[in-house]
N, C-alpha and C positions, 0 to 999 in steps of 0.2 A: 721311628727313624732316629739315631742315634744323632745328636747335636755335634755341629765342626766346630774345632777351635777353631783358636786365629789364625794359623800359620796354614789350615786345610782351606777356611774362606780367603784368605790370600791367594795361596797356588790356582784358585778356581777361575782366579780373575785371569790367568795365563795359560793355564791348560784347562780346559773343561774336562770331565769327568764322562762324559760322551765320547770324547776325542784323546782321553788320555791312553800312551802306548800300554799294550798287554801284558809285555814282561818289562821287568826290572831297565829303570835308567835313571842319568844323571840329568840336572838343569845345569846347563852351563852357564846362563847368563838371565836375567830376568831386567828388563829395562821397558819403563815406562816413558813412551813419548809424548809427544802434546796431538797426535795423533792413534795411538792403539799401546795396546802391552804386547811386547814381546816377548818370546821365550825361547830360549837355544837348549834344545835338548839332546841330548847324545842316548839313545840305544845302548843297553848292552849288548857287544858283540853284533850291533848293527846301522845303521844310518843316523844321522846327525837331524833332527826335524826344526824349523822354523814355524811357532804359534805365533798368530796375530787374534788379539782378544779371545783367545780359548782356543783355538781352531789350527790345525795345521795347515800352512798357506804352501810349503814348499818344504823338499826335503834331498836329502843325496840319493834316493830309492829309484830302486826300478821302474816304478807306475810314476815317477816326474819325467822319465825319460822318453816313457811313452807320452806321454801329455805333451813334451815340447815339440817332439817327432811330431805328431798329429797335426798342434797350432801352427807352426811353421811353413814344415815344408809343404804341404798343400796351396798355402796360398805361394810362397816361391815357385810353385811349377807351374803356376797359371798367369803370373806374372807375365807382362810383357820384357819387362825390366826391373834389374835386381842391385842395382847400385846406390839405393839411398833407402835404409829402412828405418822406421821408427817402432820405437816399444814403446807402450803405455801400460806399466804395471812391470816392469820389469827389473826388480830391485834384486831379482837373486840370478842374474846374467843367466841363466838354464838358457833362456831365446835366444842371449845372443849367444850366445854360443853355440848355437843350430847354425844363426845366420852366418857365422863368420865363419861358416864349411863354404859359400860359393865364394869364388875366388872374384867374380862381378864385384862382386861386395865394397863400396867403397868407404861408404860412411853408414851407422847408426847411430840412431839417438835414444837412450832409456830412459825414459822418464816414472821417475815413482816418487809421490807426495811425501813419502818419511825420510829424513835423511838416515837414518838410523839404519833402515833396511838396506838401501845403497851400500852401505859402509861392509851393514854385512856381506853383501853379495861380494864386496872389494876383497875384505881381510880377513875375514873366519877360514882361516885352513883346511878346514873340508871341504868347505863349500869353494871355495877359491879352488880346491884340486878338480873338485866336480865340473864347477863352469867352464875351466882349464884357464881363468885367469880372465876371460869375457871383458870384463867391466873393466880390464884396466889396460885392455888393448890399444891401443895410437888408434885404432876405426873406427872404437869407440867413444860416443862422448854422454857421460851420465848427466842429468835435471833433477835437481830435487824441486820440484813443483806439483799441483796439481793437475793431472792430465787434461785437465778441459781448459784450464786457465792457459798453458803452454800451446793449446793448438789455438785460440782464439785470439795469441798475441803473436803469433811466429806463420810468419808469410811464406815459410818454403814447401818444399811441394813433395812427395816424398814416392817411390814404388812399390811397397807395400808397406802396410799399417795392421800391425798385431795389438790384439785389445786385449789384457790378461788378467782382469781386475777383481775383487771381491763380489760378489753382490749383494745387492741395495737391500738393508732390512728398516725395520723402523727403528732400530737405534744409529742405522746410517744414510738416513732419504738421501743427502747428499751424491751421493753415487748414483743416483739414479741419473744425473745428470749426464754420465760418462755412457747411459745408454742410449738417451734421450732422440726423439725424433732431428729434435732442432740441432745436437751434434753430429749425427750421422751427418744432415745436410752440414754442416762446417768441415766434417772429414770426405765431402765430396770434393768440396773446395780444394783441399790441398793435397789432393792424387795426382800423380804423372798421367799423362795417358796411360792407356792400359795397366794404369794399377790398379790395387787389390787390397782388401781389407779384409782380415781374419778376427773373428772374435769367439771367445772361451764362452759357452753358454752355461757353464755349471752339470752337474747331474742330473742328462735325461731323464734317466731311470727313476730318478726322486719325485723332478718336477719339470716334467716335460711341456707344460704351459709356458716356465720361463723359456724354453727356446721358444716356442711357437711365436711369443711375443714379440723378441726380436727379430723372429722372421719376420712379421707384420710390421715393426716399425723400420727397421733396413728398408721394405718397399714402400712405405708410405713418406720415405726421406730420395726415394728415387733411384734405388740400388736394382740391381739383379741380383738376387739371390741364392745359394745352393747351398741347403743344408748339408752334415755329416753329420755322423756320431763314430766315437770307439768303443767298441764294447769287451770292457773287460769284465764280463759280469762273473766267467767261471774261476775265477782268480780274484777279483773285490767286490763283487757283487754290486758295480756300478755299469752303468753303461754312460759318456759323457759326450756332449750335445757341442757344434761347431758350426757358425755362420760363415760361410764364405760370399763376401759382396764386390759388386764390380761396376762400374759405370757401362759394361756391353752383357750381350748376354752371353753367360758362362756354362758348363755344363761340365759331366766327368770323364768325358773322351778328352776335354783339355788339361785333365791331371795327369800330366807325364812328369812322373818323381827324377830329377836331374840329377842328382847324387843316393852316396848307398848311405840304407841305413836299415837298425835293425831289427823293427817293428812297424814297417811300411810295404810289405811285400804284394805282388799283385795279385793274391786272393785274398789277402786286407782288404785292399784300396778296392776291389769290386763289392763288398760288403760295408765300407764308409760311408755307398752313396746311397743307401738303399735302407732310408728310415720305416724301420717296423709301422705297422699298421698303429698298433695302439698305443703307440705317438704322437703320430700325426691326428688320429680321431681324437686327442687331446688340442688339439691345435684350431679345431674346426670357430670357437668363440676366443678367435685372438684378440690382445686388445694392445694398442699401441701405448707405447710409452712417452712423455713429453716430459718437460723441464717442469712443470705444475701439477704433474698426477704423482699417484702412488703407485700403478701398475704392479713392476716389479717388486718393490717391497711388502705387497701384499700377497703376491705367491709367493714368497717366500715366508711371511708369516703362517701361511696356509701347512706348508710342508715341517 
């Protein structure tokens, strides 16, 4: 194996080599915060990518559009009420700017621990075209905090709650908190009636134990439960994992999609509800996550 200079072990720390694009591009910007490394990368002749410690977290492509389609508006359509939403992980406005399609829409809140990422979401030009300007809406109001530390000092009450966050590995236990049983019970606390909470489970298709997981600890924090997934396997060879939780019980006769959009059509939405067999028989030794375990960070080393 051929030895990396410097300038090769440097880029590794912001683009991994797993995750680096296939043709030809540019770095536009490389910044290191006191939370992750970023990296602004521009495609040639194609989408604009956002790296967080090696990894694409978010990008202006088609498969972000799908992803925010999916997180969103499902839990919007089973909502009882759509007037107060909160992001947690929401630093590159993709969400809200799903949410700011229902005209309910009064107030959200984004909350994402880097300010850096905020800023991006605010003033990178593509990405700002992308969001359609989200994050710097008069509806919206951005948080540079930690998302656990923000629900655990802010008393208001919210009607749906989107979770869109990294997952926990063992170079970041910390996050394990934002999945945690004892959170879930703190984000029971501050639901409207008939609210709703959406959370991003990562890549079924990888490690389909990490959703199983949070099935198990959503209902051991007191939720109803209904899993999803989207499967774009014949196109990225992923299929990706979605918790929809509720204080009643919920089901998929109550997913009436309220606005148009254009990767949510009603032979999707009958195949969203309906987690493959060899999924779920991953699922059968769930194990609950808490603010003291390692659960998730260990499926995730696993994969």
């Amino acid at each position: 194996m051929p030895l990396l200079d410097a300038t090769t072990v440097s880029l590794r720390k912001y683009i991994s080599k797993d995750d680096e694009p296939d043709g030809k591009y540019r770095i536009l910007r490389k910044i290191k915060t006191p939370l992750q490394r970023i990296a602004v990368v521009k495609e040639k002749n194609g989408p604009v990518l956002i790296y967080g410690d090696g990894y694409v977290m978010f990008g202006t492509t088609e498969d972000d559009e799908m992803w925010a389609e999916a997180l969103v508006h499902i839990p919007m359509a089973v909502a009882k009420n759509r007037q107060r939403v909160l992001l947690i992980g929401g630093g590159g406005g993709i969400t809200a700017r799903e949410a700011l399609r229902y005209s309910e829409v009064k107030e959200i809140t984004s909350v994402d621990a880097d300010a850096i990422m905020i800023d991006i979401g605010k003033n990178l030009k593509p990405l700002v075209k992308f969001n359609k300007g989200s994050l710097n809406n008069p509806k919206v109001t951005t948080v540079v905090k930690d998302g656990r530390l923000f629900v655990e000092y802010n008393r208001q009450k919210w009607d749906v709650i989107i979770i869109d966050i990294p997952e926990p590995s063992e170079d970041s236990l910390g996050l394990g908190r934002l999945y945690s049983r004892e959170f879930y019970r703190l984000l029971k606390k501050r639901l409207q009636p008939g609210g709703v909470i959406a959370i991003a489970c990562s890549v079924l298709s990888v490690m389909p134990e990490f959703c199983g997981s949070i099935l198990a600890t959503l209902k051991a924090a007191g939720f109803y439960v209904l899993p999803y997934h989207f499967d774009v396997m014949k196109k990225y060879e992923e299929d990706w994992g979605f918790c929809l939780a509720a204080t009643r019980p919920i089901s998929q006769s109550d997913v009436k999609i309220l606005i148009r959009t254009r990767f949510l059509p009603r032979s999707r939405l009958k195949d969203m509800f309906r987690i493959p067999s060899k999924y779920r028989r991953k699922w059968k030794t769930r194990k609950i996550q808490t603010d003291r375990n390692r659960v998730l960070a260990q499926i995730h080393e696993r994969h």
